[in-house]
C-alpha positions as a LaTeX table, in Angstrom:
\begin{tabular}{lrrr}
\hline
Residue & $x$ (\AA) & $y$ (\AA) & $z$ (\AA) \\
\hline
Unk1 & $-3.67$ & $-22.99$ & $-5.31$ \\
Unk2 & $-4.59$ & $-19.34$ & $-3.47$ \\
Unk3 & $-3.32$ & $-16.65$ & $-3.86$ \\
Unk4 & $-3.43$ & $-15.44$ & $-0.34$ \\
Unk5 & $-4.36$ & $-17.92$ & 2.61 \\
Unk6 & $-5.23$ & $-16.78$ & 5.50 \\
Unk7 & $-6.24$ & $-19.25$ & 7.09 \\
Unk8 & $-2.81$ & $-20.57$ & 7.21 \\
Unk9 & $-1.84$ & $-17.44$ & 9.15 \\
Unk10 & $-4.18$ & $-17.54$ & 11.80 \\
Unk11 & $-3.86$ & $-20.98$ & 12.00 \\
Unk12 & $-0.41$ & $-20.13$ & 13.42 \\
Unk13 & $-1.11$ & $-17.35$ & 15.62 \\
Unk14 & $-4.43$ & $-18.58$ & 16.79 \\
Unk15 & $-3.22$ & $-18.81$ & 20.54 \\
Unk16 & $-1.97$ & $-15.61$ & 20.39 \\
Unk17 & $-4.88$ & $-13.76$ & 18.24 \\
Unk18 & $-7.60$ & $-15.53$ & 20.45 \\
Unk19 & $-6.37$ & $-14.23$ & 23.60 \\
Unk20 & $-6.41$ & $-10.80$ & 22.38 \\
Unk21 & $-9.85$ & $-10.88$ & 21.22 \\
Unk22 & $-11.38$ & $-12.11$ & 24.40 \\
Unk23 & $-9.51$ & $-9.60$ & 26.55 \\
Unk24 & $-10.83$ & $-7.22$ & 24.19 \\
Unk25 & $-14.78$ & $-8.70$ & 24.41 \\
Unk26 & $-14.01$ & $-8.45$ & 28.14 \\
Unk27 & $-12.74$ & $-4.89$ & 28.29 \\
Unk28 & $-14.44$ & $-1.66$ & 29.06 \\
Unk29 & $-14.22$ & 1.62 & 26.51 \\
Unk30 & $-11.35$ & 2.49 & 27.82 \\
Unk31 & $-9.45$ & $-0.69$ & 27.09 \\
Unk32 & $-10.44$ & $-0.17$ & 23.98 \\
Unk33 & $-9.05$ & 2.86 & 23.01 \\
Unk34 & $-5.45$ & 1.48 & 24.99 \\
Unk35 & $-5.26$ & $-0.88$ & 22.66 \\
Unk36 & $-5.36$ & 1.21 & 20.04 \\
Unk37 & $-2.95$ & 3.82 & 21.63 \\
Unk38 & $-0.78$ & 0.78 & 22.53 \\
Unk39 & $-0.82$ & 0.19 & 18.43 \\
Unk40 & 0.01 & 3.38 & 17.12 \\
Unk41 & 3.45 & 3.56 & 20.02 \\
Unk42 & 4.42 & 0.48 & 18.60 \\
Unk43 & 3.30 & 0.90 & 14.68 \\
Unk44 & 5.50 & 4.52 & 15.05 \\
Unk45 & 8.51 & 2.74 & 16.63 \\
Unk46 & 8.32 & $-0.22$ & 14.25 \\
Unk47 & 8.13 & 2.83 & 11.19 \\
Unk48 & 10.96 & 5.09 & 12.45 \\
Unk49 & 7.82 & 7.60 & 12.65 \\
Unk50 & 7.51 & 10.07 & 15.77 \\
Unk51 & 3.68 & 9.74 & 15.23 \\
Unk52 & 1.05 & 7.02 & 13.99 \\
Unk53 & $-2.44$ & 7.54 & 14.35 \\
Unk54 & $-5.31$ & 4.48 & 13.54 \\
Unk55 & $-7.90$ & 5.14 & 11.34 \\
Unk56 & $-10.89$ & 2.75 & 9.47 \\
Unk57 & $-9.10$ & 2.38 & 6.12 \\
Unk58 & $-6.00$ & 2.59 & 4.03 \\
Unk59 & $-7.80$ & 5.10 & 1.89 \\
Unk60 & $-9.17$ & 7.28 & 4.75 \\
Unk61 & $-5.37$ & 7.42 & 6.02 \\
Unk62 & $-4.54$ & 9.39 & 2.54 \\
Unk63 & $-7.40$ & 11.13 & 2.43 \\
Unk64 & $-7.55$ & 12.53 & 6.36 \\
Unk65 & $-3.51$ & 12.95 & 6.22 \\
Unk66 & $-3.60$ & 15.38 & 2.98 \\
Unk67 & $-6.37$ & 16.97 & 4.96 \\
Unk68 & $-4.37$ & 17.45 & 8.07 \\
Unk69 & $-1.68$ & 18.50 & 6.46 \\
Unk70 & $-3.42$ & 21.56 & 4.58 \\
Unk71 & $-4.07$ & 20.06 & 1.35 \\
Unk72 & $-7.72$ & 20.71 & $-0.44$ \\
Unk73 & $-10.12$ & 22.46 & $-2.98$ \\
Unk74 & $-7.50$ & 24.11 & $-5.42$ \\
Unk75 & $-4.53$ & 21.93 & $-4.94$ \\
Unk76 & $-2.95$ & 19.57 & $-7.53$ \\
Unk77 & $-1.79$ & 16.41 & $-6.45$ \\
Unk78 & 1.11 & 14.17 & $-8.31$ \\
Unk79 & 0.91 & 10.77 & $-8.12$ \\
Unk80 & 1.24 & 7.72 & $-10.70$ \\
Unk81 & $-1.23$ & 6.79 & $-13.83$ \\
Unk82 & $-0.75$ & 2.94 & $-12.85$ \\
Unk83 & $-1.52$ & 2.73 & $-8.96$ \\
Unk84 & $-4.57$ & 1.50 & $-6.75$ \\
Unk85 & $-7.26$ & 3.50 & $-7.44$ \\
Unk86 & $-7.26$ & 4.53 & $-3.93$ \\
Unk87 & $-4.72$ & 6.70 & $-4.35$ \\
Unk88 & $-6.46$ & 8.94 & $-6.15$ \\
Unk89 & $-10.18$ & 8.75 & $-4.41$ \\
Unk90 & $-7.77$ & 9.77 & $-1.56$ \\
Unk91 & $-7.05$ & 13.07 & $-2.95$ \\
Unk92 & $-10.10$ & 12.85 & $-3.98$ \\
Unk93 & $-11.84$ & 12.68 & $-0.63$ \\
Unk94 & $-9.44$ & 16.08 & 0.38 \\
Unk95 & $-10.72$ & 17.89 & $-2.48$ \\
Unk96 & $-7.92$ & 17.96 & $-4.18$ \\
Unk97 & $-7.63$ & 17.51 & $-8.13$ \\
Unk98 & $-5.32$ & 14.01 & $-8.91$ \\
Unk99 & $-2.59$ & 14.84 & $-11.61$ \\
Unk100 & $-0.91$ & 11.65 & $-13.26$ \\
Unk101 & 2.13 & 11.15 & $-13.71$ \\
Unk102 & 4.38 & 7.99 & $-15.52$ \\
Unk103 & 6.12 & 5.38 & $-13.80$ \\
Unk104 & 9.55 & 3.90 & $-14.23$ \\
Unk105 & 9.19 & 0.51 & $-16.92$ \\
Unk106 & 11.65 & $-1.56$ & $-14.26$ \\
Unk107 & 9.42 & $-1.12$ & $-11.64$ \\
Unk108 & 5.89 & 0.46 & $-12.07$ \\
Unk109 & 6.96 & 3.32 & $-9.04$ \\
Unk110 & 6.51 & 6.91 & $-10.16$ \\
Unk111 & 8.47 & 8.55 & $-12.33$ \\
Unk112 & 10.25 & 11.84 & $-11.14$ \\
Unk113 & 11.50 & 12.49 & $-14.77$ \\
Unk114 & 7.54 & 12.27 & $-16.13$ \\
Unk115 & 6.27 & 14.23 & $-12.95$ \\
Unk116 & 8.43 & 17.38 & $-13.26$ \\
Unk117 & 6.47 & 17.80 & $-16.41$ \\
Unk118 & 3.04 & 18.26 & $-14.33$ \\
Unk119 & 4.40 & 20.92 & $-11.75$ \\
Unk120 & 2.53 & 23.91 & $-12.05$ \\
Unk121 & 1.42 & 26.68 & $-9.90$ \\
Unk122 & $-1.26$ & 25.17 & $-8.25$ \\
Unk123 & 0.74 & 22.07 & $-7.32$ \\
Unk124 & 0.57 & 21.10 & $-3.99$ \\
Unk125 & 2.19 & 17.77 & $-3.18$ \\
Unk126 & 3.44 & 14.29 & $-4.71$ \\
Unk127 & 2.75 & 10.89 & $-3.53$ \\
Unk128 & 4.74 & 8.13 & $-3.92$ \\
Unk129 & 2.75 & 4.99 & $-4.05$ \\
Unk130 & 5.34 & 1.89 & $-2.65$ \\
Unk131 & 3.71 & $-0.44$ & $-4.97$ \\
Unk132 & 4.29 & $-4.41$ & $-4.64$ \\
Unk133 & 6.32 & $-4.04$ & $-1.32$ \\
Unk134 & 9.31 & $-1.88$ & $-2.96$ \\
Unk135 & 9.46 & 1.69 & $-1.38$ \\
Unk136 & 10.18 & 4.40 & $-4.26$ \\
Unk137 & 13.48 & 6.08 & $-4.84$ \\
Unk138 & 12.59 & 8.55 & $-1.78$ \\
Unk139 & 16.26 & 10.15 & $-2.58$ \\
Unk140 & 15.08 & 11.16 & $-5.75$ \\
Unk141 & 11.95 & 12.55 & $-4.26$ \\
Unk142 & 12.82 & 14.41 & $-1.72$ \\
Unk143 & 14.98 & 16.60 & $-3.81$ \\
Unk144 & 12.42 & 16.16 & $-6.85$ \\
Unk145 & 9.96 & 17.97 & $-3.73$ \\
Unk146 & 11.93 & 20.45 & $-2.22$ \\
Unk147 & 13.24 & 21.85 & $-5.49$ \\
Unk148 & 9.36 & 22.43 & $-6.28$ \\
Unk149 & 8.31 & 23.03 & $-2.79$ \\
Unk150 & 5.68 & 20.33 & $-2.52$ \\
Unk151 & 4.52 & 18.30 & 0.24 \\
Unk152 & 5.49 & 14.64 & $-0.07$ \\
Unk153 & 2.69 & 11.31 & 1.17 \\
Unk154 & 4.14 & 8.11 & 0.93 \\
Unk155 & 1.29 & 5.68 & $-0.22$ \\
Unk156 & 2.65 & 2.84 & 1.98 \\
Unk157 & $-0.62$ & 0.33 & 2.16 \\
Unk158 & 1.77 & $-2.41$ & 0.35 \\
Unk159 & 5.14 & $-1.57$ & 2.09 \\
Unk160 & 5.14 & $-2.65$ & 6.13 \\
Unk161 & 8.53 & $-2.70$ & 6.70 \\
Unk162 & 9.85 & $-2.37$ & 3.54 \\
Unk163 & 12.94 & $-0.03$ & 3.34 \\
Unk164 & 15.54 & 2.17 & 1.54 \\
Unk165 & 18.94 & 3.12 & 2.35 \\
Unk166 & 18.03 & 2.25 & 5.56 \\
Unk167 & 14.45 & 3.55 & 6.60 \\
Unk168 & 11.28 & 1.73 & 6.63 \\
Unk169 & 8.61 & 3.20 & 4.62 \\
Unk170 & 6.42 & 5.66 & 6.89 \\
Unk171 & 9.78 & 7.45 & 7.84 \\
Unk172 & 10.03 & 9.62 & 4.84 \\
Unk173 & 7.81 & 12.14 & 4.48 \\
Unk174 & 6.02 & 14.25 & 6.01 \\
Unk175 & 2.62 & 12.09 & 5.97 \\
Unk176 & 2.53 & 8.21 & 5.28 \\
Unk177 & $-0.50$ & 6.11 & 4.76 \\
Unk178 & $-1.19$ & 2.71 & 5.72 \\
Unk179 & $-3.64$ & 0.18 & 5.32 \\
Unk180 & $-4.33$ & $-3.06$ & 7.70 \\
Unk181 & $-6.83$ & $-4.84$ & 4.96 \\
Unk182 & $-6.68$ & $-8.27$ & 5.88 \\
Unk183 & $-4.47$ & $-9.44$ & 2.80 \\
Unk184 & $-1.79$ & $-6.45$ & 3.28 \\
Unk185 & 1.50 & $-8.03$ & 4.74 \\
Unk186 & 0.60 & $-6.04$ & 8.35 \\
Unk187 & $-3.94$ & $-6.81$ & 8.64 \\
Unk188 & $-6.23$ & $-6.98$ & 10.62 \\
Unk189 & $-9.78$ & $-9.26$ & 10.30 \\
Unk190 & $-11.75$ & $-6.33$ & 9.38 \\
Unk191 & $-9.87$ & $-3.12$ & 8.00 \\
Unk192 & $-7.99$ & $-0.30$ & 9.09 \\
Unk193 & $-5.44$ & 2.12 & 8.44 \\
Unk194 & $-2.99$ & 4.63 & 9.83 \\
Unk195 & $-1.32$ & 8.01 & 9.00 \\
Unk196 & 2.32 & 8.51 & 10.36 \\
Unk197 & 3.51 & 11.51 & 10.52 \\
Unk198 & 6.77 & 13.92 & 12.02 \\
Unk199 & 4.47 & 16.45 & 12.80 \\
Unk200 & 2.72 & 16.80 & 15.98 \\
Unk201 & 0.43 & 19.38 & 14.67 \\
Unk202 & $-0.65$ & 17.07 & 11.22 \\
Unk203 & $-1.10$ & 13.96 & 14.02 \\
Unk204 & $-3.23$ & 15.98 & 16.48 \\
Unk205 & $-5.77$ & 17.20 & 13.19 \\
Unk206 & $-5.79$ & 14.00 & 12.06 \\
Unk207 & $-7.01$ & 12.53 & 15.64 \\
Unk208 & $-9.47$ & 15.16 & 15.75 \\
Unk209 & $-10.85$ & 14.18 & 12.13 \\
Unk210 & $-11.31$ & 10.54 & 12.49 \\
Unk211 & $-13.50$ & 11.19 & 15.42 \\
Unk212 & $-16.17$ & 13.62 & 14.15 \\
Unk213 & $-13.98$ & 16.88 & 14.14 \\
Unk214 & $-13.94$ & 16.67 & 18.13 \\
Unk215 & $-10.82$ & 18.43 & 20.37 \\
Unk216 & $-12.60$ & 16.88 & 23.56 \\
Unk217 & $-15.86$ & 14.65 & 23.58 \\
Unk218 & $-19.02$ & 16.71 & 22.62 \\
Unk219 & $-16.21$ & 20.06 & 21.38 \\
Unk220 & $-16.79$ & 19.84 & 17.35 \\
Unk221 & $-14.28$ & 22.51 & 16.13 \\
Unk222 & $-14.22$ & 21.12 & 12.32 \\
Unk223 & $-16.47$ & 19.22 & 10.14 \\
Unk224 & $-14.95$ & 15.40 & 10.67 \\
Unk225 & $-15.29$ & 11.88 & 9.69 \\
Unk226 & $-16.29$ & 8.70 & 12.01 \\
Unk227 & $-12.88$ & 6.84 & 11.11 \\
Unk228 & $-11.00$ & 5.74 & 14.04 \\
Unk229 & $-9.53$ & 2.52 & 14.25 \\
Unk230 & $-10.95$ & 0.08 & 16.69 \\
Unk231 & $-9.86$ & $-1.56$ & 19.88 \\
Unk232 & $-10.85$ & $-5.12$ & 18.21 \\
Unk233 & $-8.64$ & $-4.70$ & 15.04 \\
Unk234 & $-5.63$ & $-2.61$ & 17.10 \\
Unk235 & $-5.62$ & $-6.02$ & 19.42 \\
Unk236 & $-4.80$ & $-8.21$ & 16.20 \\
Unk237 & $-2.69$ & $-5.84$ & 14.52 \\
Unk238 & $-0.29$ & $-5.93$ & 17.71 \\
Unk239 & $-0.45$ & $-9.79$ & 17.79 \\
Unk240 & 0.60 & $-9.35$ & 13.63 \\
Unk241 & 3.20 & $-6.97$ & 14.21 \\
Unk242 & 5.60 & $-9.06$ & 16.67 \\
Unk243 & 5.79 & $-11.34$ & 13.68 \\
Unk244 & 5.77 & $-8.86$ & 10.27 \\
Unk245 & 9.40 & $-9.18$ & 10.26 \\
Unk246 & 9.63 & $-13.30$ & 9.84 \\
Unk247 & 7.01 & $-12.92$ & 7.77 \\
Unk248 & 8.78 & $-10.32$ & 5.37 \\
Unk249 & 11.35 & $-12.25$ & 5.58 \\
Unk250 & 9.25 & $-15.36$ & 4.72 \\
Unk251 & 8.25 & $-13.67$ & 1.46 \\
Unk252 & 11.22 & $-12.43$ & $-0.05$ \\
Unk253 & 12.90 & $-16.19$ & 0.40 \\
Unk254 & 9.87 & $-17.09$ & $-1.85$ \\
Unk255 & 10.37 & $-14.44$ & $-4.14$ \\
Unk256 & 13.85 & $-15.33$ & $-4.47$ \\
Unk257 & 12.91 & $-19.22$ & $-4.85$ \\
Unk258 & 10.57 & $-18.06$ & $-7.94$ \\
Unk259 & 13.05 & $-15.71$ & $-9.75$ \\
Unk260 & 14.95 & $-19.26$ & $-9.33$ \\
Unk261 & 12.03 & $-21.53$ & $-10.60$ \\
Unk262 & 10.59 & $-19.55$ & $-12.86$ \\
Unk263 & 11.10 & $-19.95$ & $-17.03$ \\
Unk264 & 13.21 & $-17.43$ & $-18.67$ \\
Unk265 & 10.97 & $-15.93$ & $-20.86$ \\
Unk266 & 8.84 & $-14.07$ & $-17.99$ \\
Unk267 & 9.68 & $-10.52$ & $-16.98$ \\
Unk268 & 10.10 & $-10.07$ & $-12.88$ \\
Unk269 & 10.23 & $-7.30$ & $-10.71$ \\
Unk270 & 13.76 & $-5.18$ & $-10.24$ \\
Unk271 & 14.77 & $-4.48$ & $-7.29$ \\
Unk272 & 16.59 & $-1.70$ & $-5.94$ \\
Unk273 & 19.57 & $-3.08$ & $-4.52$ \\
Unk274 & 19.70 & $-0.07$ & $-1.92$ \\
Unk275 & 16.17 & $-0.91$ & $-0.59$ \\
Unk276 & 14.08 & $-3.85$ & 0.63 \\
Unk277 & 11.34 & $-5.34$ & $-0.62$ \\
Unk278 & 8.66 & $-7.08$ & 1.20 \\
Unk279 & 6.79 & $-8.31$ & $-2.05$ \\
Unk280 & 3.02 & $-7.72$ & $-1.01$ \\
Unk281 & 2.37 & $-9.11$ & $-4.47$ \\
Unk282 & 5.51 & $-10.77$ & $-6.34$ \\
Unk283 & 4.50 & $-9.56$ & $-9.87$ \\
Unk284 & 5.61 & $-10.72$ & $-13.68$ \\
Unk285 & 5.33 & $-9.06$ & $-16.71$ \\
Unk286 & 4.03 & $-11.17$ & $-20.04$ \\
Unk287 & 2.80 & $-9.77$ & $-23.39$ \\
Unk288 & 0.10 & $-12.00$ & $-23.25$ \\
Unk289 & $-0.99$ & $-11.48$ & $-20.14$ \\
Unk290 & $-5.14$ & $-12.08$ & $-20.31$ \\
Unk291 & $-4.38$ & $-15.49$ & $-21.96$ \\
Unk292 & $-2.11$ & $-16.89$ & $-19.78$ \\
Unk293 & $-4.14$ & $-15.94$ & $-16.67$ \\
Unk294 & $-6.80$ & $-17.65$ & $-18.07$ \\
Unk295 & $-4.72$ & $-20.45$ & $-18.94$ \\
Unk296 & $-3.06$ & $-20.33$ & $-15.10$ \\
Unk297 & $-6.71$ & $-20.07$ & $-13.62$ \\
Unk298 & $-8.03$ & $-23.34$ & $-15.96$ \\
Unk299 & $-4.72$ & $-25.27$ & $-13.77$ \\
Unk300 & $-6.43$ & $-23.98$ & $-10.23$ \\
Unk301 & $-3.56$ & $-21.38$ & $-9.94$ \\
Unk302 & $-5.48$ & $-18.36$ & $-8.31$ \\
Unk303 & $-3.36$ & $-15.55$ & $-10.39$ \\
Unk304 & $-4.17$ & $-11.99$ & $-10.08$ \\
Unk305 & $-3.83$ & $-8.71$ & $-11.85$ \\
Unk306 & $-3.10$ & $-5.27$ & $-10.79$ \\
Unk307 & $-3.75$ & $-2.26$ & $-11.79$ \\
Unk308 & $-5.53$ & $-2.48$ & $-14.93$ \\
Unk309 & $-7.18$ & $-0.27$ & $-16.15$ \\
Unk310 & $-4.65$ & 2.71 & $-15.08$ \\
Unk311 & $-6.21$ & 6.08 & $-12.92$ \\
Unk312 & $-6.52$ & 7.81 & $-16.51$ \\
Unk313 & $-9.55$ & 5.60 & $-17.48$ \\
Unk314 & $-11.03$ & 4.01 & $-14.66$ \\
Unk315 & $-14.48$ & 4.42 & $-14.87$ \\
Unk316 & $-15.77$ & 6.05 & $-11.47$ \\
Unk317 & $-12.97$ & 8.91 & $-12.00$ \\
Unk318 & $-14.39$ & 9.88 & $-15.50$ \\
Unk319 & $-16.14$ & 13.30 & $-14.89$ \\
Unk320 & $-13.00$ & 14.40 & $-12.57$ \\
Unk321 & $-10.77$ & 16.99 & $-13.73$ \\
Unk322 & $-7.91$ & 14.19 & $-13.98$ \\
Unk323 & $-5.07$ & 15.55 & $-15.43$ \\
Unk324 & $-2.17$ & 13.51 & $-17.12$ \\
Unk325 & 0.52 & 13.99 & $-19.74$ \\
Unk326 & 1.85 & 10.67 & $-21.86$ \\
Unk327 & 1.55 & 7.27 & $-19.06$ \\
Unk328 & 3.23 & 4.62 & $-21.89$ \\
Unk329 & 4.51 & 2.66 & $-19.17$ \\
Unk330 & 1.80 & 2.54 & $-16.73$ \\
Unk331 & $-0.48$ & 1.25 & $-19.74$ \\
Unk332 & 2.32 & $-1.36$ & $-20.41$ \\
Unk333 & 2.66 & $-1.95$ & $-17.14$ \\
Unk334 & $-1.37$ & $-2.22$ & $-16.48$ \\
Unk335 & $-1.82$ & $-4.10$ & $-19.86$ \\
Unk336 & 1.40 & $-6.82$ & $-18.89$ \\
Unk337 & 1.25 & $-6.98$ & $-14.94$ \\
Unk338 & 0.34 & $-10.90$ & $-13.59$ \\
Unk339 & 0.68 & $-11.17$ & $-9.80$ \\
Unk340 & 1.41 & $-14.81$ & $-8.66$ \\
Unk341 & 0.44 & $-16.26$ & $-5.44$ \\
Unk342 & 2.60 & $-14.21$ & $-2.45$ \\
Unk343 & 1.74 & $-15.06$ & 1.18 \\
Unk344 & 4.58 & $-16.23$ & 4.04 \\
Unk345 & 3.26 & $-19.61$ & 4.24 \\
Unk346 & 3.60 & $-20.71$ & 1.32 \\
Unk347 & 5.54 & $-23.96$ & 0.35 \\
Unk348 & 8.32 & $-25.35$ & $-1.45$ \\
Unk349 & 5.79 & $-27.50$ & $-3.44$ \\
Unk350 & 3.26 & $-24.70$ & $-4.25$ \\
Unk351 & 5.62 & $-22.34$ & $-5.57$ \\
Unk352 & 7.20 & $-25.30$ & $-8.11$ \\
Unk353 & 3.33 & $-25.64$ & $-9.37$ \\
Unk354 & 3.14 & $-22.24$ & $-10.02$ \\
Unk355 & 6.05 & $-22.14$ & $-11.85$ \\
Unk356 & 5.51 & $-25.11$ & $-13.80$ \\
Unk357 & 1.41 & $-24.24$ & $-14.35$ \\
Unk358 & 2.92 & $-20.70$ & $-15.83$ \\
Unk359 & 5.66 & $-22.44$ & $-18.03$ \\
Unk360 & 2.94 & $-25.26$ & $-19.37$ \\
Unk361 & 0.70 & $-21.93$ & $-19.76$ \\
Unk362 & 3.47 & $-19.79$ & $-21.37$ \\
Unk363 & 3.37 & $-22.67$ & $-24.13$ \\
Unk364 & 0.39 & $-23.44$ & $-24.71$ \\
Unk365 & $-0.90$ & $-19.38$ & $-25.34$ \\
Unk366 & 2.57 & $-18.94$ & $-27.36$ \\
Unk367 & 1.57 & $-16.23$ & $-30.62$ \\
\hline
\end{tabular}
């Protein structure tokens, strides 16, 4: 039983995705780069964004976006203890200094309560990481940010089309990040990324930074990054796009199917009745969480586990200046989270084996 397949989704979009690809093997440099143009006009209009611009990576999206929009060396940063650690190499990469906040216990998404305890003078900006497909409480935020006067990023690489009161994810703020890794709900067959953005000004910088710092070709007017997004990976990600929505769509019918299935004694995900979730994971919370994905893994159920360890103690940020007050429930969170297989094709008959492999698991690992 995997926990993504996609095989199964190019299987069913192989007439469409091989087309693509060998108009793109036939085209010149300049088809190329339409393709990717032809992305970003439909990525922004799919977002509610007046800009998107395609870049390598869902981190370098964070990372050139704070960049463009005049974030760096001396800035603090706000963002969540229990989060990819991308999100922080991506203020990282600005030169920024991360600053952890808590997250809300009923959902894992930051804490506004816990991050007004951070803001100091040197803060800078928040970012609100929509983590398993659920967009934050962006009402909250935005008056959390313009009481304090910071910047808001939405970390959107798990939310494609996910919503709240109304707006997708990428609408928000004034810079969003994507990323098009192959097992997002919106990839690609190699990686990529994308910043949108309101701001014609924080678009243009951040075209001129994924492509070496260049205004024109050979005109280097800042110190850049090779990042763009190519014409290859644009091609797919259009093919993708036409169908994100049945495929959202696909994935919250099987979330709803294992809230249904699943034994009472396991913890799911709330959600925020005035949003939508697109469940890029669909994640469970269990005391014993180690033992039962061991016990789930020993019945071929291909369980996974995110984010564990939290930011605070990950190993490659120890020797940063990385800030935090208490982050109880992100360590909860990170020591309890067990993501179950999520992917649009799934079946009926899968997700009843998962649920019955977890229940047989659940007693079996009992305390």
């Amino acid at each position: 039983m995997p926990f993504v397949h996609l095989g199964r989704q190019h299987a069913e979009l192989a007439e469409e995705l091989l087309a693509v690809v060998n108009g793109v093997l036939a085209a010149s440099d300049a088809g190329h780069a339409a393709e990717v143009e032809a992305f970003e006009r439909e990525f922004a209009e799919f977002c509610g964004a007046e800009f998107a611009v395609g870049v390598a990576s869902g981190t370098a999206a964070l990372s050139l976006g704070l960049i463009a929009a005049g974030i760096g060396p001396g800035d603090e940063v706000i963002l969540p203890a229990y989060a990819p650690i991308t999100a922080a190499l991506g203020v990282l990469h600005a030169g920024a200094t991360p600053v952890l906040c808590d997250v809300r216990a009923d959902t894992g998404l930051i804490d506004t309560t816990s991050a007004a305890e951070l803001v100091g003078k040197r803060t800078a900006a928040i970012v609100a990481v929509h983590l398993f497909g659920q967009v934050c409480d962006m009402q909250r935020l935005g008056e959390f940010a313009e009481r304090h006067g910071l910047l808001i990023v939405e970390d959107a690489a798990e939310a494609h089309g996910a919503s709240f009161a109304g707006a997708r994810a990428g609408s928000f703020a004034e810079v969003a990040a994507f990323s098009f890794h192959p097992r997002r709900n919106l990839g690609t067959v190699g990686n990529g990324g994308a910043v949108c953005t309101g701001d014609p000004a924080i678009a243009d910088r951040v075209r001129r930074l994924r492509d070496l710092g260049q205004r024109e070709l050979g005109e280097h007017v800042e110190v850049g990054f090779e990042a763009g997004l190519d014409g290859l990976q644009a091609a797919v990600l259009r093919v993708k796009l036409r169908h994100l929505e049945q495929k959202n769509a696909a994935r919250r019918a099987w979330a709803n199917m294992y809230r249904a299935v699943l034994p009472g004694n396991v913890t799911t995900l709330w959600e925020d009745p005035r949003g939508e979730c697109v469940y890029h994971l669909f994640p469970v919370r269990i005391a014993n969480r180690d033992a039962v994905l061991a016990g789930l893994r020993r019945a071929g159920i291909a369980a996974g586990v995110h984010y564990d360890p939290p930011l605070h103690v990950q190993p490659p940020l120890i020797g940063h200046r990385i800030a935090h007050v208490g982050v109880g429930a992100s360590e909860e969170w990170s020591e309890e989270e067990l993501s179950l297989p999520m992917f649009a094709e799934l079946t009926v008959e899968e997700v009843r084996r998962v649920a019955d492999a977890l229940e047989s698991t659940l007693e079996r690992t009992a305390p």
